[in-house]
C-alpha positions as CSV (number, residue, x, y, z in Angstrom):
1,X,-116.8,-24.7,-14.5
2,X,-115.6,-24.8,-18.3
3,X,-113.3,-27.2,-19.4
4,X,-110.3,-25.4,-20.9
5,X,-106.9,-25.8,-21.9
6,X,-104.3,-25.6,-19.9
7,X,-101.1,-26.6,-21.7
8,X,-100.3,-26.2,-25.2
9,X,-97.6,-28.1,-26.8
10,X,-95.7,-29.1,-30.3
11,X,-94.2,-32.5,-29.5
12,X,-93.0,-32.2,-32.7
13,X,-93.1,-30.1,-35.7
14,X,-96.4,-32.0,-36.9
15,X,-98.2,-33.0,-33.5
16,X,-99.8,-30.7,-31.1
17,X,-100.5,-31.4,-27.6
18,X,-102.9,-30.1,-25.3
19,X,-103.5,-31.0,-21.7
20,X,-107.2,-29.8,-20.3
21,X,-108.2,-28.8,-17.1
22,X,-110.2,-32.2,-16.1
23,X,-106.7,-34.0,-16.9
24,X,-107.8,-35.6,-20.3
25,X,-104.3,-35.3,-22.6
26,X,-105.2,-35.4,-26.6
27,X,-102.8,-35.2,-29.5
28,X,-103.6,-33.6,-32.8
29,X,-102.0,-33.9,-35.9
30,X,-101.4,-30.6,-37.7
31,X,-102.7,-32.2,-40.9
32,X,-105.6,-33.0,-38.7
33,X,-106.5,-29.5,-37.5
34,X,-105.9,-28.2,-41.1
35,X,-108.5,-30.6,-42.6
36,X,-111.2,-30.0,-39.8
37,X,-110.8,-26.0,-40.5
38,X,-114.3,-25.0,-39.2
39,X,-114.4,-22.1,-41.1
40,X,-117.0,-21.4,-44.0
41,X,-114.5,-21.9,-47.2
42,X,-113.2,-24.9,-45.8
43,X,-116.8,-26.5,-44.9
44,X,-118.2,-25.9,-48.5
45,X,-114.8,-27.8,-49.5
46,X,-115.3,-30.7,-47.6
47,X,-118.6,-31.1,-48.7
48,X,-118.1,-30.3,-52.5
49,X,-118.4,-33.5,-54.9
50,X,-114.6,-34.2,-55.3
51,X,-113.1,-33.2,-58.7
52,X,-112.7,-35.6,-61.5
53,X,-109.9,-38.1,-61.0
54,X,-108.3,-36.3,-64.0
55,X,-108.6,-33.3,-62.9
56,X,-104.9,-31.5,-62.1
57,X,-104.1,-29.6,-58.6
58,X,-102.0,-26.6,-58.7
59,X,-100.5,-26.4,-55.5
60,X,-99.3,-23.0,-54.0
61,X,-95.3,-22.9,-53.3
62,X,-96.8,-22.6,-49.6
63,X,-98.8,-25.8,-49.8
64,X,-95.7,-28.0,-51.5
65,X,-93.9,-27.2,-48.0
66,X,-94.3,-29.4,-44.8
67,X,-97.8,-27.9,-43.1
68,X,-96.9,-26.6,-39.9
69,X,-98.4,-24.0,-37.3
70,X,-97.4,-20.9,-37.9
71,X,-99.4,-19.3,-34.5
72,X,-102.0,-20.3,-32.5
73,X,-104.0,-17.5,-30.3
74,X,-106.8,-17.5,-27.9
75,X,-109.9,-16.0,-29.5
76,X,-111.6,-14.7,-26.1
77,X,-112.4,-17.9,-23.9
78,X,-114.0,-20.4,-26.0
79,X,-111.5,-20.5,-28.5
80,X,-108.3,-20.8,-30.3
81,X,-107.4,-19.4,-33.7
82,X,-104.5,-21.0,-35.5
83,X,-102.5,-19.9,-38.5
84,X,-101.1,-22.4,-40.8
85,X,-98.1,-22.5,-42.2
86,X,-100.1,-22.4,-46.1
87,X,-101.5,-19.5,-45.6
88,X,-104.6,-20.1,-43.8
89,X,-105.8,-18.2,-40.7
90,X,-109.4,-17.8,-40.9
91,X,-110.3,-21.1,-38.9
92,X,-111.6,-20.5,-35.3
93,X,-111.6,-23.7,-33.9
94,X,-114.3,-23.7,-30.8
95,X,-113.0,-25.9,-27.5
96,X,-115.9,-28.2,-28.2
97,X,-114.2,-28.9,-31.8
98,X,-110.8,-29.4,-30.3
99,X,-111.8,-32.3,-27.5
100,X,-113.6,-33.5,-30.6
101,X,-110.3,-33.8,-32.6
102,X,-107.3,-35.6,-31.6
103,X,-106.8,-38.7,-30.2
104,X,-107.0,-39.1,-26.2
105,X,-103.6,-40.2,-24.8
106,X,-101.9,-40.7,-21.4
107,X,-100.8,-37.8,-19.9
């Protein structure tokens, strides 16, 4: 048997929570998920040589606000797909990826 969710839940505007089927409880930061984006724009940016310290950001009006998520679907039944609240929506995080984020707490 596959271990799956079975509860999803903000606790808060910036925490997720998600109870699985063997019992285990993790929380997840929403700045968490949106930093360990699996997808392939996000993996060449993580492991890009970071700019120079001089170098200036624009920021999008979306990423000045608070990141939130905006939705969060099943992608068949091995996955989730979750839109940020900056725009981004191409991440499909796998359910080997999400017990692999978080931090285990008591349920």
């Amino acid at each position: 048997m596959t271990i799956h969710p079975t509860e999803l839940k903000l606790t808060s505007p910036e925490r997720l929570r998600i109870v699985w089927s063997d019992g285990q409880v993790r929380e997840y930061t929403i700045r968490e998920l949106r930093e360990g984006c699996p997808c392939a724009s996000c993996r060449e940016k993580q492991s890009a040589e970071p700019p120079p310290a001089t170098t200036l950001t624009v920021l999008s009006p979306a990423e000045i606000r608070p990141l939130r998520i905006a939705s969060m679907e099943p992608a068949g039944r091995y996955a989730y797909g979750i839109d940020f609240s900056d725009g981004h929506d191409t991440g499909i995080y796998t359910l080997e990826l999400l017990r692999e984020l978080g931090t285990q707490v008591s349920g």
